[in-house]
Backbone as numpy.savetxt, mean C-alpha at the origin, in Angstrom:
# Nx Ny Nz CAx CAy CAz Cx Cy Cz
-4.31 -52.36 33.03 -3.33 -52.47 31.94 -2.21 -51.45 32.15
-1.12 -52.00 32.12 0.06 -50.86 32.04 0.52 -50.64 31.00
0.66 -49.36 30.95 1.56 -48.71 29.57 3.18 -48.56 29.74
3.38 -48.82 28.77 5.34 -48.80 28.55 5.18 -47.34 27.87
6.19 -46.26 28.56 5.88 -45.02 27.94 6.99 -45.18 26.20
7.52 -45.89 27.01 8.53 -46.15 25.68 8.10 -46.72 23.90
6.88 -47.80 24.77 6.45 -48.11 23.26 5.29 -47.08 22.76
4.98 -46.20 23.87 3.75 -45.36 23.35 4.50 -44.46 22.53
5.75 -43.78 23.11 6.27 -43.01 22.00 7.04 -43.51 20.58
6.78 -44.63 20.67 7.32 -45.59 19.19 6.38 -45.72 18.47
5.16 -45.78 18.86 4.01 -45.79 18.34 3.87 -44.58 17.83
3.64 -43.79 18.18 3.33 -42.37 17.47 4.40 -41.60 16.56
5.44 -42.02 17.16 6.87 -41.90 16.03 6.55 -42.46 14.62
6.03 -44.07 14.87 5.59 -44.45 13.84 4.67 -43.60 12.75
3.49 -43.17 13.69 1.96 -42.97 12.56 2.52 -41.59 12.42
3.20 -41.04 13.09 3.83 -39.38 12.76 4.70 -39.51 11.27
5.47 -40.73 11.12 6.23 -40.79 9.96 5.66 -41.04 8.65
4.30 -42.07 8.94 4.23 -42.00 7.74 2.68 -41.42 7.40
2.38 -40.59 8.27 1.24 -39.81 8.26 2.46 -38.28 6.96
3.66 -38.01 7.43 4.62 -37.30 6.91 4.76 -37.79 5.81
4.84 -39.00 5.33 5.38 -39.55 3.95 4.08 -39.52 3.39
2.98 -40.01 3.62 1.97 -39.60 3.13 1.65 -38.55 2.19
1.92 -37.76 3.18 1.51 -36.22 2.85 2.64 -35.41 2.77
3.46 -35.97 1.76 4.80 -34.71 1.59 4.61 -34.43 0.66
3.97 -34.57 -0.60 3.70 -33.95 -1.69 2.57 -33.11 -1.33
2.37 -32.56 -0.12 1.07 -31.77 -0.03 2.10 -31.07 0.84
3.18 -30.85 1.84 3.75 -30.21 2.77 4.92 -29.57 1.35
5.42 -30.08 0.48 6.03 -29.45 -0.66 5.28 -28.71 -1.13
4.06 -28.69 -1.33 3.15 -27.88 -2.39 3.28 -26.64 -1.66
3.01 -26.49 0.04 2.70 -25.32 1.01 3.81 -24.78 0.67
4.95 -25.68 0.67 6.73 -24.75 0.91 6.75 -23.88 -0.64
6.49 -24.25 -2.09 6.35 -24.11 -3.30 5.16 -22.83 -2.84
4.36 -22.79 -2.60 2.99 -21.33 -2.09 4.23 -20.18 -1.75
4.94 -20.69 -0.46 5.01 -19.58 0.04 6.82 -18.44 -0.68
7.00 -19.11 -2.08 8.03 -18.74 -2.80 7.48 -17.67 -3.62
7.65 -16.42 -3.27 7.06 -15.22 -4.15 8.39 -14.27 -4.93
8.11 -14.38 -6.62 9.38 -14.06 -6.94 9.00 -12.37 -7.57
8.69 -11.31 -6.43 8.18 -10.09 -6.57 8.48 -9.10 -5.95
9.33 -7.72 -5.91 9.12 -7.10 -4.46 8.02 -6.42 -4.20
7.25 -6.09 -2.96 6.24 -5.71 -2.71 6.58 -4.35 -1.87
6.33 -3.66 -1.79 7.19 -2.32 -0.74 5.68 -1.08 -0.66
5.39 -0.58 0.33 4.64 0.45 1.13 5.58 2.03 1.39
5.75 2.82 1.20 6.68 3.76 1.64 6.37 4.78 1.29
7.25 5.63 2.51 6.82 7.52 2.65 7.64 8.25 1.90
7.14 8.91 0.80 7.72 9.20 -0.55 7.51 11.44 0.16
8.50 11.80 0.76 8.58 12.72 1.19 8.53 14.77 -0.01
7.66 15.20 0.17 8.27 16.50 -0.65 9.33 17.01 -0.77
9.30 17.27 -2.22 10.70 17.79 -2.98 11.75 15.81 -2.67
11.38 15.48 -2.62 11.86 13.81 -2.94 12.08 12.76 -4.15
12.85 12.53 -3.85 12.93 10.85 -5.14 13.61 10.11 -3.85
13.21 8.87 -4.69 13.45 7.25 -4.66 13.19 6.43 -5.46
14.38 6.15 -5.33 14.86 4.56 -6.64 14.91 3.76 -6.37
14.65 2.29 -6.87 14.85 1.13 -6.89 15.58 0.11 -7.95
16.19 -0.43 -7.52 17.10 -1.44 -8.30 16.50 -2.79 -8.57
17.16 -3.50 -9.48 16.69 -5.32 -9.55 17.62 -5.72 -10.68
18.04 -6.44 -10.29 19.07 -7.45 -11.46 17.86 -8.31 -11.89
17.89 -8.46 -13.56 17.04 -9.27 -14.54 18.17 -9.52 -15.29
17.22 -10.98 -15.62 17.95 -11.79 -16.53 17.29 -11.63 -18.25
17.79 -11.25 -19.31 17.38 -11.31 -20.47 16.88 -11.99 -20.67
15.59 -11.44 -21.26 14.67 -12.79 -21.33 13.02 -12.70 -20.37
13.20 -12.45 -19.41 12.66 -12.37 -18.17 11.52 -11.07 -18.23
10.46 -11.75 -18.31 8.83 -11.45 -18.15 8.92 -9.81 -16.56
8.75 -8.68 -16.83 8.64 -8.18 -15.85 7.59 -7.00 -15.73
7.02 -6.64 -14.47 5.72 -5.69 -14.36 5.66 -5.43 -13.44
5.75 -3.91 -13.55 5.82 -3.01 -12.45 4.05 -2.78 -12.13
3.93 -2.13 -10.84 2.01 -1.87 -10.37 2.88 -1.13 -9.68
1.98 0.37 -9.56 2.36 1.03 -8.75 0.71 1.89 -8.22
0.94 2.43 -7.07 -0.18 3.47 -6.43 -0.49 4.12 -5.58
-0.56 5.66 -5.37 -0.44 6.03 -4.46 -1.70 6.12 -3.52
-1.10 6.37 -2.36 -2.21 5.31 -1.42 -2.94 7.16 -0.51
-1.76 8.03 0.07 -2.11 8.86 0.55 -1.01 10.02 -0.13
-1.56 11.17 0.31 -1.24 12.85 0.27 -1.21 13.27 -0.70
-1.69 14.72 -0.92 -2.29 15.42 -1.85 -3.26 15.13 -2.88
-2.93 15.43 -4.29 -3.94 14.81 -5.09 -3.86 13.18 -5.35
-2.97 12.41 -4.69 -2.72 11.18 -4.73 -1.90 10.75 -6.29
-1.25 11.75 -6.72 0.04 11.68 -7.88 1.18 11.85 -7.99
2.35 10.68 -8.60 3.45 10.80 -8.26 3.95 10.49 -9.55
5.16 10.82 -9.74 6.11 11.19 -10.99 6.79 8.97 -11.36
6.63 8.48 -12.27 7.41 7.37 -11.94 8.57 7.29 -13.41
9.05 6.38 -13.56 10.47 6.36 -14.70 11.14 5.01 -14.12
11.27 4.00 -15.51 11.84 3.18 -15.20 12.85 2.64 -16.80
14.14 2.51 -16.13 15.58 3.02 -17.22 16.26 1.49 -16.92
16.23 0.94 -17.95 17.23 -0.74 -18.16 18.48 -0.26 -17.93
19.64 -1.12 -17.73 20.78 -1.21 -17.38 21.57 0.29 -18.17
21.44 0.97 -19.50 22.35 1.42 -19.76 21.44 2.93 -19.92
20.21 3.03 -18.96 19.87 4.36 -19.15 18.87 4.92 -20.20
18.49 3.81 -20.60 17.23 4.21 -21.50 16.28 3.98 -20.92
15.06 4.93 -21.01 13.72 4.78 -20.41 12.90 4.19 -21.20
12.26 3.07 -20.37 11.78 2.15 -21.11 9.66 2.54 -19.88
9.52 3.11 -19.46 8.32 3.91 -18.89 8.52 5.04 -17.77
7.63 6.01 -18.52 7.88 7.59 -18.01 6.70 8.15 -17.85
6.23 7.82 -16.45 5.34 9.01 -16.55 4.67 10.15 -15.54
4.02 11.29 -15.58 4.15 12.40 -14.52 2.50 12.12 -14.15
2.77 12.87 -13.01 1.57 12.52 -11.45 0.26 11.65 -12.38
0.93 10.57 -11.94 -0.09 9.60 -11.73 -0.55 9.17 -10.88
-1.64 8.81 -10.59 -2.39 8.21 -9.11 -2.21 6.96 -9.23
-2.26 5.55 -10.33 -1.77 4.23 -10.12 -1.68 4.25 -11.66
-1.00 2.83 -11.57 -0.43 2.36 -13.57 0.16 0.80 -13.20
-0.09 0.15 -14.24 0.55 -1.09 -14.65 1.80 -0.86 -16.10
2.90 -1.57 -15.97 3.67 -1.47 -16.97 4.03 -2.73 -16.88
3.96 -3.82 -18.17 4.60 -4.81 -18.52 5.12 -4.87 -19.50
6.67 -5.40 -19.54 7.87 -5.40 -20.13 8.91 -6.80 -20.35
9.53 -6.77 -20.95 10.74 -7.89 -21.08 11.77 -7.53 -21.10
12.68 -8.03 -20.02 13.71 -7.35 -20.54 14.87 -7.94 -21.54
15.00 -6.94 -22.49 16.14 -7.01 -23.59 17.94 -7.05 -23.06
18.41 -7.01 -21.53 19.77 -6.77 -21.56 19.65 -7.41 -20.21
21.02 -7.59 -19.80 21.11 -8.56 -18.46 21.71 -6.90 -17.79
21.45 -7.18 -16.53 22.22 -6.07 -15.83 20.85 -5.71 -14.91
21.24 -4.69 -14.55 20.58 -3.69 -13.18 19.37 -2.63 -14.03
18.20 -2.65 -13.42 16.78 -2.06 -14.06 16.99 -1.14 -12.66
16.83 0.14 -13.10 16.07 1.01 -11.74 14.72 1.70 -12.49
13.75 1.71 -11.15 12.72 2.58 -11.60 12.69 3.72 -10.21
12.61 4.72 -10.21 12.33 5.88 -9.56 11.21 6.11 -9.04
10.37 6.88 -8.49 8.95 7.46 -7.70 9.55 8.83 -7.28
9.27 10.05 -7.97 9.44 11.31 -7.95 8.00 12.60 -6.98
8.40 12.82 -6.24 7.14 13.96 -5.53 8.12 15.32 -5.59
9.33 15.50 -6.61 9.77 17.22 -6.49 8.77 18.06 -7.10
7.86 17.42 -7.92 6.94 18.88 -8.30 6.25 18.98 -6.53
6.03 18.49 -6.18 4.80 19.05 -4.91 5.94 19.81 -3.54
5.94 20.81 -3.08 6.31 21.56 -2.34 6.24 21.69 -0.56
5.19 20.63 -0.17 4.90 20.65 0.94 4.28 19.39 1.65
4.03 18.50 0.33 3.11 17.68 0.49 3.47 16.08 0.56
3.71 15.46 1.57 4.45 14.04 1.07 3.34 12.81 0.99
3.98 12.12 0.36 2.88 11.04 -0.14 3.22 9.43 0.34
2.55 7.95 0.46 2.51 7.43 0.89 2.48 6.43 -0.74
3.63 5.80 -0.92 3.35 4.91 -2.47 3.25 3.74 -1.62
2.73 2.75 -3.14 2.57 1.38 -3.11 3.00 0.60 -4.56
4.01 -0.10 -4.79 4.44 -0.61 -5.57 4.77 -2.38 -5.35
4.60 -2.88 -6.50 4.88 -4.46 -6.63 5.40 -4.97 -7.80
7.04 -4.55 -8.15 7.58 -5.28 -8.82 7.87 -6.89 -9.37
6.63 -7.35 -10.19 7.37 -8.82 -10.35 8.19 -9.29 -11.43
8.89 -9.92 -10.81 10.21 -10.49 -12.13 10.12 -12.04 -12.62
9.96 -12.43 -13.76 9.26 -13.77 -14.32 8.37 -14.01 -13.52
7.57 -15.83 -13.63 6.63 -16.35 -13.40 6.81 -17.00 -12.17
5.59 -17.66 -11.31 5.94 -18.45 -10.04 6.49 -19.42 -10.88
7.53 -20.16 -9.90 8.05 -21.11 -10.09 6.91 -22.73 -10.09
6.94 -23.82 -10.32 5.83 -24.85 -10.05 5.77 -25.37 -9.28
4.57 -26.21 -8.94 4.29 -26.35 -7.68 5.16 -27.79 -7.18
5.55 -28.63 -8.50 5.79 -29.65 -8.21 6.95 -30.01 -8.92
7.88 -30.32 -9.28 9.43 -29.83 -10.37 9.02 -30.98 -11.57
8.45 -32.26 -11.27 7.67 -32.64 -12.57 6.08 -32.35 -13.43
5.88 -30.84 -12.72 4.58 -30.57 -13.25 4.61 -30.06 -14.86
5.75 -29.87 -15.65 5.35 -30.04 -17.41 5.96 -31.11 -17.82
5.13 -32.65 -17.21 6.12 -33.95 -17.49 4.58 -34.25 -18.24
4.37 -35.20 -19.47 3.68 -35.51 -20.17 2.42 -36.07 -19.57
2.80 -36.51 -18.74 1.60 -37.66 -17.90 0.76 -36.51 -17.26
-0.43 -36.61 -16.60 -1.05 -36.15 -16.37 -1.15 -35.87 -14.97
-1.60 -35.09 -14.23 -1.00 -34.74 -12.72 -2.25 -35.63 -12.00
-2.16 -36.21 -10.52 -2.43 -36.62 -9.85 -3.97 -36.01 -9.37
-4.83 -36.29 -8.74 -5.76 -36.15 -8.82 -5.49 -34.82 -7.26
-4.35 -35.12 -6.15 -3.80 -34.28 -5.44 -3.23 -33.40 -6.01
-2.66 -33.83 -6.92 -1.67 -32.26 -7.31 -2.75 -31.48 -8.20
-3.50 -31.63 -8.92 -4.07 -30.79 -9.58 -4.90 -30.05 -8.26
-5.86 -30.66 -7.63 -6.33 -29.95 -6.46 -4.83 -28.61 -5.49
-3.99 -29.51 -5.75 -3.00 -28.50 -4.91 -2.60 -27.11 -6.12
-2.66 -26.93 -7.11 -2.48 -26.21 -8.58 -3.48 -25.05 -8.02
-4.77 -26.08 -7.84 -6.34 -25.42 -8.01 -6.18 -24.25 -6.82
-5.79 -24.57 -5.80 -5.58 -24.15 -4.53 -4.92 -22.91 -4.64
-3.76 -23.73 -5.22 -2.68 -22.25 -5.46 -2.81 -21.29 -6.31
-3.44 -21.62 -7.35 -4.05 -20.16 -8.63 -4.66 -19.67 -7.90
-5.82 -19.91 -6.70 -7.33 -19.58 -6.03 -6.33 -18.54 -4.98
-5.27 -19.21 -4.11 -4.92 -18.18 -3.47 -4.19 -16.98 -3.75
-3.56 -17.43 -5.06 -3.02 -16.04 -5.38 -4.33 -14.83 -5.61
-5.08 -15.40 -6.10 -6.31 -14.02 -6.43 -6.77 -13.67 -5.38
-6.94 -13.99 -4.24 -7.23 -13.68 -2.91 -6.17 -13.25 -2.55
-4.77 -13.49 -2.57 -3.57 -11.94 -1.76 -3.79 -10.98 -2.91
-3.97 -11.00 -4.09 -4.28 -9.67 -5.18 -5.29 -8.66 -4.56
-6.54 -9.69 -4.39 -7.76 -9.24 -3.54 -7.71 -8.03 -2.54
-6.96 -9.15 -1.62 -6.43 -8.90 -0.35 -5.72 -7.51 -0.69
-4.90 -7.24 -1.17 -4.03 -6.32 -1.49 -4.75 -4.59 -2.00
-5.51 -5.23 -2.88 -6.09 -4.45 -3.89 -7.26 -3.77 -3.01
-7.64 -4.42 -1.86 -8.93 -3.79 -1.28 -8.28 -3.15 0.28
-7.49 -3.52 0.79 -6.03 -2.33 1.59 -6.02 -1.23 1.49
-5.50 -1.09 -0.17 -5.12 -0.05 -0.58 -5.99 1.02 -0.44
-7.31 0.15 -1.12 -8.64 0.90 -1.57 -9.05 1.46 0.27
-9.00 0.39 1.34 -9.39 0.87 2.59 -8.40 2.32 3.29
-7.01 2.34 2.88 -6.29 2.86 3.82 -6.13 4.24 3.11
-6.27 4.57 1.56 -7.23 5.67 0.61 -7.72 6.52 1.40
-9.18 5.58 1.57 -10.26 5.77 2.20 -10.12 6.66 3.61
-9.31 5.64 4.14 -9.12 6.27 5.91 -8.35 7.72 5.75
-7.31 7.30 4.68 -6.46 8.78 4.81 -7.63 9.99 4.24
-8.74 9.97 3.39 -9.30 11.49 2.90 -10.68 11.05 4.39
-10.72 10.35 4.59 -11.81 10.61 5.90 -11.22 10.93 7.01
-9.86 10.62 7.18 -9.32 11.45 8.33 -8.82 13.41 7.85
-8.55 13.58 6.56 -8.44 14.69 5.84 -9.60 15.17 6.47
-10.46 14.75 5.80 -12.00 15.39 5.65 -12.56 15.82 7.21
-12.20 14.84 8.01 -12.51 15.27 9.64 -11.48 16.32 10.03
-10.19 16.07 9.99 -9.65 17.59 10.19 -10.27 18.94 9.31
-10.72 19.08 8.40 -11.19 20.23 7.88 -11.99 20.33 8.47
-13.23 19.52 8.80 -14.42 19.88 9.56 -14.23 20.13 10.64
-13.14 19.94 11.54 -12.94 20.35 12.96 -12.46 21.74 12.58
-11.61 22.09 11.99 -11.00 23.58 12.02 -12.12 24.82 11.06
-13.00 23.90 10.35 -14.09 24.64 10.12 -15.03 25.17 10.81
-15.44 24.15 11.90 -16.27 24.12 13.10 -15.14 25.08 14.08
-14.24 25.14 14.25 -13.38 25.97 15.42 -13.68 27.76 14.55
-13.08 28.06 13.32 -14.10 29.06 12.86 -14.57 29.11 12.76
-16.42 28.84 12.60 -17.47 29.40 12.54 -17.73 29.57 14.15
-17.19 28.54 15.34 -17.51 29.04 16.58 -16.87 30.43 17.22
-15.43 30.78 16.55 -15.05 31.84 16.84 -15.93 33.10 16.20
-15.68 33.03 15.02 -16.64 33.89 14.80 -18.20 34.56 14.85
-19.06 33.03 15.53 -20.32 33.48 16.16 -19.93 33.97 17.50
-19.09 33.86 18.16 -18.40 34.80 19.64 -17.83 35.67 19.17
-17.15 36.47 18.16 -16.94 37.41 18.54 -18.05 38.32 17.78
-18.68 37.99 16.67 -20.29 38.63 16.15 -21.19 38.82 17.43
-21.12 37.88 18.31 -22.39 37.78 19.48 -21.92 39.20 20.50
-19.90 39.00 20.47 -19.88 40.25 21.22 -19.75 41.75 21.13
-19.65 41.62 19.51 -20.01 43.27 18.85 -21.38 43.50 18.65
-22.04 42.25 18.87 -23.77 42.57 18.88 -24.05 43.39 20.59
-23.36 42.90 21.51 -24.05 42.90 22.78 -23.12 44.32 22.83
-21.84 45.01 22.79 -21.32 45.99 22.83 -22.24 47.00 22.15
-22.72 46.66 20.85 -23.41 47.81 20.09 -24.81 48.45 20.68
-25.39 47.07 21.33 -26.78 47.65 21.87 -26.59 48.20 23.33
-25.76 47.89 24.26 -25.02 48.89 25.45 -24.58 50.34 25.00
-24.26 50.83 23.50 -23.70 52.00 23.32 -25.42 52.69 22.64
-26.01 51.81 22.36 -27.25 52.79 22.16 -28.64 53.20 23.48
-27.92 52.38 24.23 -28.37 52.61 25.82 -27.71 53.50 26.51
-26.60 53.92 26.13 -25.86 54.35 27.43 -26.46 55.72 27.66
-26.96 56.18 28.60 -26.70 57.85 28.70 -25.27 58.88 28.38
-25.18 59.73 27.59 -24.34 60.41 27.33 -23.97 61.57 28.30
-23.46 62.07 29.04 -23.29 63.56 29.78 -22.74 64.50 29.11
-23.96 65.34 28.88 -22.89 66.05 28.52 -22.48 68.05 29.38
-21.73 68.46 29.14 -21.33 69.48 30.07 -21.38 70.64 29.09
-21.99 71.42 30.10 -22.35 72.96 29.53 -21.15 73.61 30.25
-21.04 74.79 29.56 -19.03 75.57 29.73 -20.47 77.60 30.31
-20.01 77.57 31.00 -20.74 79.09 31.24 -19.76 80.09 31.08
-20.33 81.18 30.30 -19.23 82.16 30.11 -19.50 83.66 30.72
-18.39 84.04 31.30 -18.63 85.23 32.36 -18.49 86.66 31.52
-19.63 87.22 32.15 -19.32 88.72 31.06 -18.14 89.31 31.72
């Protein structure tokens, strides 16, 4: 049997298209997943430091800050967050993590800050996740009266399920990279602990071995004769 390469690729053009039409309300749902309306940011929050952040909100608009510090010192940092005309709307000093949820009352520019000037030597490692309103839906007629598809609700199901798994995901990071930073702490102390106590059993071992040579040693001593 011979093949026409031509109709083989017409053929698969075909079942490719409507294998696609098929399943475009499931390739929309993935594109709708991967729309996150939040900033997420990791950063080295240096001693005697600030850093601010900005976000234009719309009045009206559902918003919540998470913040936490991940590494250095006692793991507390200064935070403050001031709506468009300078009023502080959350303030607060060395905290190790916090949730703040808010609405905002004015259209314009929100900054919130992350402060380490009380600490002197010590820089720290934050973690913050600003989100601003709700995900968008998965499907643009999903609050239409009728009832959703026996696919789309499975695709809904999917998508609530994965958001708690990047929270997860997120939330147990933090908790790991914590972790790594006071167990790598904790191993440097024990090395420079271990480097003094070895110095100091050498040089104890060598005022021990000097002391018992000076109670050995023979002394000379010299008699002076005096002439009448």
């Amino acid at each position: 049997m011979i093949l026409n390469y031509a109709d083989v690729a017409h053929v698969i053009s075909q079942r490719f298209r409507l294998f696609f039409f098929a399943n475009e309300r499931v390739l929309w749902a993935q594109l709708f997943c991967g729309w996150v309306l939040s900033s997420e940011l990791t950063f080295e929050l240096p001693d005697n430091a600030k850093q601010c952040f900005y976000e234009d909100i719309i009045i009206g608009t559902k918003c919540t800050l998470e913040f936490q510090v991940v590494t250095g010192g006692h793991y507390d940092v200064d935070c403050r967050l001031e709506d468009p005309e300078g009023t502080t709307l959350y303030k607060e000093m060395k905290k190790q993590y916090d949730s703040f949820t808010f609405t905002a009352a004015k259209n314009g520019t929100y900054k919130f800050c992350f402060s380490n000037e009380f600490s002197t030597f010590t820089h720290k490692t934050v973690y913050f996740d600003f989100q601003v309103g709700d995900d968008p839906p998965l499907f643009p007629n999903e609050n239409r009266v009728t009832a959703l598809t026996q696919m789309e609700s499975a695709c809904v199901s999917i998508h609530e399920a994965l958001k708690s798994v990047i929270d997860y995901q997120t939330h147990f990071r933090l908790r790991e990279a914590q972790g790594r930073s006071r167990a790598e702490d904790l191993n440097t102390r024990v090395a420079f602990w271990s480097i003094g106590e070895a110095i100091i059993l050498l040089v104890v071992s060598i005022s021990q071995v000097v002391l018992l040579r000076s109670f050995f040693s023979d002394k000379k001593t010299t008699t002076t004769r005096v002439g009448s």
